[in-house]
N, C-alpha and C positions, 0 to 999 in steps of 0.2 A: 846483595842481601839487605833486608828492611832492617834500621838499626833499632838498637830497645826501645827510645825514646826521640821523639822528634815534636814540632808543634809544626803545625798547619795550616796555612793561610787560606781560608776556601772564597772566595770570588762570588759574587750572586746580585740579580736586581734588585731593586727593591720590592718588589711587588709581593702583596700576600700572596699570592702562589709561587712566585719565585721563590720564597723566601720558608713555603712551604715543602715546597721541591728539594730544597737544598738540606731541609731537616731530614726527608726520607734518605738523601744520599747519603748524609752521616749517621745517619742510624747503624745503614751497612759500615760502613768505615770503621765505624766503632767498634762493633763485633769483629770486625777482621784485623783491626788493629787497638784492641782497648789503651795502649799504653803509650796512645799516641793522645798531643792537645791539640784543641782544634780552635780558629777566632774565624768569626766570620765577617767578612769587609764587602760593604756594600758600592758596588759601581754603577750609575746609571745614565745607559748609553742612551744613545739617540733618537732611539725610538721611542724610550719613555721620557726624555726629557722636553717632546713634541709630541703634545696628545694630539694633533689638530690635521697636520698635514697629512695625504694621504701615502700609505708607504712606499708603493711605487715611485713617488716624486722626491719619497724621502730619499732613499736608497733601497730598498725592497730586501733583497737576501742580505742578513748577516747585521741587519741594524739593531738587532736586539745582541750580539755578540760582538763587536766591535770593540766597543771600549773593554770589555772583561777579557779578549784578548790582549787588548795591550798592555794591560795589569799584568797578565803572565807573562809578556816576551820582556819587560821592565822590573820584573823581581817582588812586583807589589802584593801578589796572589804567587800559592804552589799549583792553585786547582779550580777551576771555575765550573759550574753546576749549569746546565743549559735544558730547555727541552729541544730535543734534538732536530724538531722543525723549523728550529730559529736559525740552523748553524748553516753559512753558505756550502755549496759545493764543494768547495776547495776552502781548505781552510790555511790560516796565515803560515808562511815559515816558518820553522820551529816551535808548531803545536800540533798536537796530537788530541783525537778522540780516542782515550784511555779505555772507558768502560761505556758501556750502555745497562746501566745499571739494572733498572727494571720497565717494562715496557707493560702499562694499564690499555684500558678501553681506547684504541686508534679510530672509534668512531665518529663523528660530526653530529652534533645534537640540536635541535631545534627547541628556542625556548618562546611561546609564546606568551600574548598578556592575556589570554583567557583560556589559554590549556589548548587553542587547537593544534592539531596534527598540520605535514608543510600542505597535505590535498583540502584541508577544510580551509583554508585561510579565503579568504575574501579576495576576488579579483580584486589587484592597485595597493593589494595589502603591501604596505612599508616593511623588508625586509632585511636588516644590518648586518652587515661582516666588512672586512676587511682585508679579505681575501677574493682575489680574483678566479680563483676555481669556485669558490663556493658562490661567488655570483653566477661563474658561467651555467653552473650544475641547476641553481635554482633558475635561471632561464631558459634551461633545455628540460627541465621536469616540468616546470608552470611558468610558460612565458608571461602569463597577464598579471605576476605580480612583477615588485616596484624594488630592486635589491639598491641599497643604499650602503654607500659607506661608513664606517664607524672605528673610532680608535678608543683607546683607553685599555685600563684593565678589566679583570673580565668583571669584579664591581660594577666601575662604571659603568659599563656595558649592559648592565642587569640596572641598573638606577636609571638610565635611559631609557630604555624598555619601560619600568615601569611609570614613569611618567610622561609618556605615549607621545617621544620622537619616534618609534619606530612601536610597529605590529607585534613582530617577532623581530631574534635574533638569530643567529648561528653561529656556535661554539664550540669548543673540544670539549666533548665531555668527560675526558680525563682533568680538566681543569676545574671542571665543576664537581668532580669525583672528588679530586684531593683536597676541596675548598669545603667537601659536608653540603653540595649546592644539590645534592644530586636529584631532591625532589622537585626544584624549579625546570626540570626537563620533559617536554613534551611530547617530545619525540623522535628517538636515537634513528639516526638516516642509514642506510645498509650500504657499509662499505662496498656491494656489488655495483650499486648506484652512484651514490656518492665518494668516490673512491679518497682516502684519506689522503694530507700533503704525507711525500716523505719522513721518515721521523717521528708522523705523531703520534702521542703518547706515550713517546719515547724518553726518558731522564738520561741523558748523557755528563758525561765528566772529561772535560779537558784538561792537559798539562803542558807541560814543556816539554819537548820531545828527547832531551838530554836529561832528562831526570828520571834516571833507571829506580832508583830507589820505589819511586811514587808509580812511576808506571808496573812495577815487578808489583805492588801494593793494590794496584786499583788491578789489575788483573785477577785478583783474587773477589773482587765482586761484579764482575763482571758477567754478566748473564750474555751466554754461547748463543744459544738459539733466538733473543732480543737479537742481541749485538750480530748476526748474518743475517734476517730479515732487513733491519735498518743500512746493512753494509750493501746489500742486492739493492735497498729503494735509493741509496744518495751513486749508488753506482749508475743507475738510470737520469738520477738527474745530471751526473756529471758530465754525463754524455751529450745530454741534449745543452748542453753550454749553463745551468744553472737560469737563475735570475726569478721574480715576480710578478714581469710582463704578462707572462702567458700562464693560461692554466694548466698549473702541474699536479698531477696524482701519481703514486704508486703506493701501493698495499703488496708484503710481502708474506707469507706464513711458511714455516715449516713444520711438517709433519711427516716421521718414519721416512729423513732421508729426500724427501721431493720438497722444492720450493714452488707453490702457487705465487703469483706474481700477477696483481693487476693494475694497470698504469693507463693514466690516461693524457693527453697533451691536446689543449687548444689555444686560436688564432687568438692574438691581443685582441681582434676586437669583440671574444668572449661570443661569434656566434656558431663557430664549427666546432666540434669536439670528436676526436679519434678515441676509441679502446680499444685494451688489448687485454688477452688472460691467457698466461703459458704456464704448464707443470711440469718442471726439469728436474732432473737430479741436483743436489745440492752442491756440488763440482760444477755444473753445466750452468747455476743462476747469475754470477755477475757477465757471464757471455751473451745470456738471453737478455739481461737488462740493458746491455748498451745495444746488443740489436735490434731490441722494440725502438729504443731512444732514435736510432736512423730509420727506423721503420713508420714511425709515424710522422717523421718530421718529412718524409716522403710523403708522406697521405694530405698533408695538408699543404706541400709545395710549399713550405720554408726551409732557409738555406741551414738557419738555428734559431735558437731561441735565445729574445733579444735581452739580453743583462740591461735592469734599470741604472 
């Protein structure tokens, strides 16, 4: 049982959106627990504390979650606030993905510096991310442009842009949703195409896996139908071994009981790309998700997929 009163230590980056993200979590919290206190303690891992290098070389899956794990396996944090793209695979011993709170816009949004769309851009046009799917995708939709790396937040990433390191960008557009950015979007990519990383626009909440109190609590905001989409896409990636070598997609929906499920997996060197799209009953989608995960990894004749 949840006791009358408790304070709460909730875990978060620093970043305006992080830090935005972590207000919406307690928004819920509050309503489902008003008589609870809440402090918020700021940890910033690895990822942010190296704008520069690129993430694959940093460590790829789980560098924006690292240290906000260790806060919670160490007593320093009850609860850390993730979007749920950041979170590896498999996550540390003794933590739990509690809730998946609420799940916005999983699309990829293109932002350019003169409004065009990604088919109007100018062949050799300079195109930033930081992700290796979203480089593969824009080389398999318009080879002739130029995808370049970029770190930062998604700020910076917009302050770059516009002072013309780069053409255009590519973002989550749930981050530019909960940032008020939403009119700097040129144009939202079709998860049929661009199929989203696992998790995004996903808000997730971690805990310690022996802390029935907080998990019986976060259960209570936890969104059913969010939280089996994202449970079918990290089930797919778990299968294919994790990591940010290769490029990974899966998009999950449910609707009246059937899970659509579209996934995609390509070779590190971002020139081959597999898809798949299956509609199973909602019992039958974490089966069909680790079977596409051997299924493609079949098509492209890798043994797995290479953890940075």
């Amino acid at each position: 049982m949840i006791g009358p009163r408790r304070s709460v230590r909730v875990g978060t980056r620093g970043s305006q959106l992080a830090r935005a993200q972590t207000e919406l979590a307690l928004a819920r919290l509050r309503e489902a627990w008003p008589e609870a206190s809440t402090e918020v303690i700021v940890i910033t891992p690895a990822g942010d504390r190296d704008k520069t290098t690129p993430l694959t070389i940093l460590g790829g899956q789980g560098v924006f979650s690292k240290e906000l794990h260790e806060a919670l396996l160490d007593g320093r944090v009850d609860l850390a606030v993730h979007s749920v793209k950041d979170l590896p695979s498999e996550l540390p011993e003794g933590v739990v993905l509690a809730a998946v709170v609420i799940r916005s816009d999983p699309r990829d949004a293109l932002v350019s510096r003169d409004g065009s769309r990604l088919a109007e851009l100018p062949p050799g046009a300079r195109v930033g991310t930081s992700s290796r799917r979203r480089q593969a995708l824009i080389r398999a939709v318009r080879p002739d442009l130029t995808p370049l790396d970029i770190r930062g937040n998604v700020d910076t990433r917009l302050r770059k842009l516009d002072q013309g390191d780069y053409d255009a960008v590519v973002l989550a557009a749930t981050g530019l949703h909960r940032l008020g950015w939403e009119d700097r979007v040129s144009e939202y990519l079709s998860p049929d195409v661009f199929v989203p990383a696992p998790g995004q626009g996903a808000l997730g909440v971690t805990c310690r896996a022996g802390d029935q109190e907080l998990r019986e609590l976060l259960g209570r905001i936890h969104d059913a139908i969010a939280g089996l989409a994202v449970e079918v896409e990290r089930a797919f990636l778990r299968a294919l071994g994790g990591g940010c070598q290769a490029p990974i997609g899966a998009y999950a929906t449910v609707d009246d009981g059937q899970v659509t499920l579209r996934v995609l997996l390509g070779d590190p060197s971002l020139r081959r790309l597999e898809r798949r799209q299956v509609i199973v009953p909602e019992e039958q989608a974490l089966g069909a998700a680790r079977a596409l995960a051997v299924d493609l990894k079949g098509a492209l004749g890798i043994e797995e997929v290479v953890r940075p």
